[in-house]
C-alpha positions, 0 to 999 in steps of 0.5 A: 427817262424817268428815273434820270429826271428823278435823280437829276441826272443830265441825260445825252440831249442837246437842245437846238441852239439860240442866236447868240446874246450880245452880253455873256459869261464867259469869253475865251478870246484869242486861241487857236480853235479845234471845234472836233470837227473841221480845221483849226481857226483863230478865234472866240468861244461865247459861254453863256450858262452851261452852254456855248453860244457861239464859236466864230474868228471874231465874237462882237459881243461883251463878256462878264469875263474874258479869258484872253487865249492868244497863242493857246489851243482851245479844245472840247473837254476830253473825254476818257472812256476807260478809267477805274474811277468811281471810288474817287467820284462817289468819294465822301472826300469833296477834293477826291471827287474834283479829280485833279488828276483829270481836270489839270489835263483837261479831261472833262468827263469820264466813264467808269465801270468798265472791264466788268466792275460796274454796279447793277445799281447803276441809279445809285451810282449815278445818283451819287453826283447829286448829294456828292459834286463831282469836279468832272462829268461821268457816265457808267457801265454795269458790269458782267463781273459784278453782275455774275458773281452777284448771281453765281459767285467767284466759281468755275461753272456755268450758269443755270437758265434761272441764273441766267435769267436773274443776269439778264433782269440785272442787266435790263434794270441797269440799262433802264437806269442809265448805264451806257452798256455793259462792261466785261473784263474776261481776262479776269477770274470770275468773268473769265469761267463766263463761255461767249454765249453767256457773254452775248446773253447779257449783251443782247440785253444791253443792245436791245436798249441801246447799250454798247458792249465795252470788254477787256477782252479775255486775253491780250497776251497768249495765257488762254485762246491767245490775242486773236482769237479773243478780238475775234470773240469780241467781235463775235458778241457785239454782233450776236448782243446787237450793239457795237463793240469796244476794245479797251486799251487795245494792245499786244502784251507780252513776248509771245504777241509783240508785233501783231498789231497789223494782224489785230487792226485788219481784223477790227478793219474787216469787221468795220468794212461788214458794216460792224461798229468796233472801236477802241481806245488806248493808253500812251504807256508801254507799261500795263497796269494790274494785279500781281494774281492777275499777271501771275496766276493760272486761271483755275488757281483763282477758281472759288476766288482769294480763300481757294487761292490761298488753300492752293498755295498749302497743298503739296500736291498742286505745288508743281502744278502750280509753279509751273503755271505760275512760271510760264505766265512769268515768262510771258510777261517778260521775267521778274524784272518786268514787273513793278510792284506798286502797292503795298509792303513790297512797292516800288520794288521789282518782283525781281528785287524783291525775291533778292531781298527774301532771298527767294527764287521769283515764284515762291517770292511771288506767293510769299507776296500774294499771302499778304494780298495782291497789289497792283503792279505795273508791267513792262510788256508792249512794243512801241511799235505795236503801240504806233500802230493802234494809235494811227487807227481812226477808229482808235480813241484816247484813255487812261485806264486809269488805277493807282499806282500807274502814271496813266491816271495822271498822264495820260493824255498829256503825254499822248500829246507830248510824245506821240503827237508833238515830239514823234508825230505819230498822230497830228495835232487834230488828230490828237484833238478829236481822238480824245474828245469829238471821236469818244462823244460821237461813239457813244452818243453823248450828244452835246459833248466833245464838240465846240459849236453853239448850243453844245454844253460848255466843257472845254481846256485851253492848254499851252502848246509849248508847255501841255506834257505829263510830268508823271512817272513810273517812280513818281506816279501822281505829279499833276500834269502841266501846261492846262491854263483853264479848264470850264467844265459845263460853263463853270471854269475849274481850272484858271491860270493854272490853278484849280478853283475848287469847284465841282460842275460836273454832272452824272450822264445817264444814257437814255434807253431805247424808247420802249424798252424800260417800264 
């Protein structure tokens, strides 16, 4: 793609793969292999460059340096296809930009730009990496909700056909520039004043390159067409846009839908067997993460965005209607208690704490809170059965979701692993292993990445079996995981013996558009 080898974007190709040298950089000597795709042997990964050159039980060949493994898992990179991440790797701060929160779990590459906050300038995002090292490979969405309210604004209405031609254009110039598909929050005000057929519009532009179509689907709870009825819509877009739907951080949220997950699963199943392509991911945390507007606000209150909000709150006679709005959406969500403010004047107090605090009843502590601003939260609303349920799917991958405030961004696959695959075997070993790396590579054509075979580009983790767990909390949200001894991330070790090096090898991925699709 031209505008990938202007910026210097590494593109999703993989050459074909060179006998291997008898001398090398790198050799990971000893570990139990998972190459993402067959039974797990003892053995030796060769890494020459950014390249592996061979994977084998026994490498006969001498290394500039030789990481001994023994008794270590060896894995691809992982690769996190849902993470609010962007702001840290387009960072004028080089430590930000390395993700320490990521690498020390031996996550590898990451998308962002999902649930619709992509920028349309996706060569701009993607051309950041150039003069802005990066610590982790990344690839990017262009966003629905970027995208309309560049063209429409934050109201309640429909588009007209040279506004939806002004979208579309949008979202065709951004598949040319790279974006992996394009994104949707729908849950979220403005996207969610957004009818499917407007939805399935920019997603056909998307499909037509070669796109996937990634949403947070427009509710994963019952605040407006309920669970359902909202997977049924997602399924519904990836088959009129032409492309294969993603569900991310697929979930029951909240009292009314706890315990519908078999329900939701035979959907996507039955989508699957049609021969529709749906996949999804999922955060290891009963708890979500969002915004106090978000969890709490009625949908036509957010109409005309912040300022309109504020202006309801003074308006006696929206008041009822209002609290009772705001009332309901607090009951699903499961009471004040539930909720974990975690940004802010108020954080690390429950919302039910904090109305005590002000002496306040939780709805009018709520709105006394929103007038400052509307700070994240985390929200205890999933059942862990539902979660078990999701995770056995084959078709279910690992994320994060990852935002401030949140232990997820920090743990989230570490803990995936301690927890449900480890400690309550939800999920094997492998399983674990190729959900977080081969599956998410594989789904989404990163062709050369997620994989350990020769000729595959050198990202991969070795962790300590015994010791690989989160040590991230709802309290205290931002300690680095532990167990990851080395982390190589396109054949230059990031992480060693524990330790971060320092160094930033990770790349910007540029989808390759259909061919003939971009000008």
């Amino acid at each position: 793609m031209k505008v990938a080898l202007l910026l210097g974007i590494a593109a999703f190709s993989l050459g074909a793969a060179a006998p291997a040298p008898r001398k090398v950089d790198l050799l990971i000597r000893g570990g139990t292999i998972y190459t993402g795709s067959a039974e797990p042997f003892v053995g030796d990964v060769a890494i020459l460059g950014d390249r592996i050159v061979s994977v084998s039980r026994h490498a006969d060949i001498t290394a500039t340096r030789v990481i001994d493994a023994k008794g270590m898992i060896v894995a691809p990179g992982f690769i996190d296809p849902h993470t609010h991440m962007g702001g840290e790797l387009t960072s004028d701060d080089p430590a930000k930009r390395l993700v320490p929160a990521f690498l020390m779990q031996g996550v590898t590459t990451a998308f962002i730009g999902n649930d619709g906050g992509g920028s349309p300038d996706v060569a701009a995002v993607l051309g950041s990496a150039a003069s802005k090292p990066v610590g982790i490979n990344y690839a990017a969405y262009v966003g629905f909700g970027a995208v309309r309210e560049k063209v429409v604004g934050e109201a309640d209405r429909v588009p007209t056909d040279a506004e939806l031609g002004q979208m579309k254009a949008l979202v065709a110039k951004a598949m040319c520039e790279g974006a992996l598909g394009l994104s949707t929050g729908l849950f979220y005000a403005p996207q969610s004043f957004a009818k499917t057929g407007e939805v399935v519009a920019l997603a056909r532009e998307a499909g037509t390159r070669g796109g996937v179509y990634d949403s947070h689907i427009r509710d994963e709870s019952s605040y407006t067409v309920g669970l359902a009825a909202a997977i049924d819509e997602a399924i519904a877009i990836g088959k009129g846009g032409g492309l294969p739907a993603h569900i991310s951080h697929i979930k029951a949220l909240g009292v009314d839908v706890q315990g519908q997950a078999p329900a939701i699963i035979a959907k996507v199943e039955a989508a699957r067997r049609r021969g529709q392509k749906v996949t999804a991911d999922q955060y290891p945390w009963s708890a979500s993460g969002t915004s106090l507007v978000a969890s709490l606000m009625p949908l036509w209150a957010q109409d005309g965005g912040r300022p309109a909000l504020l202006k309801r709150f003074d308006d006696a006679g929206l008041a009822q209607k209002l609290r009772a709005g705001i009332t309901e959406n607090l009951r699903k969500r499961g009471g004040a208690d539930k909720l974990l403010i975690v940004e802010g004047k108020y954080g690390n107090r429950t919302l039910a704490d904090v109305a005590k605090a002000l002496g306040q009843d939780p709805v009018t502590a709520a709105i006394t809170v929103i007038r400052i601003a509307d700070p994240g939260v985390v929200s205890f609303n999933q059942s862990e059965a539902d979660i078990a349920k999701f995770m056995a799917m084959p078709w279910v991958m690992t994320g994060s979701d990852a935002s401030g405030g949140h232990p997820r961004v920090y743990g989230s696959f570490a803990r995936k692993y301690a927890k449900y695959t480890k400690a309550e075997k939800v999920i094997t070993l492998r399983q674990f292993i190729e959900r977080s790396s081969s599956l998410t590579a594989d789904t989404f054509g990163l062709q050369g990445r997620g994989h350990l075979r020769a000729g595959a580009f050198a990202d991969l983790v070795v962790f300590d079996p015994a010791q690989y767990a989160a040590r991230a909390t709802y309290e205290a949200p931002t300690l680095l995981a532990q167990g990851v001894r080395s982390v190589v991330v396109n054949g230059v070790v990031a992480v060693d013996g524990g330790v971060m090096t320092g160094k930033a090898a990770g790349r910007a991925l540029a989808h390759a558009p259909t061919v003939g699709t971009c000008r």
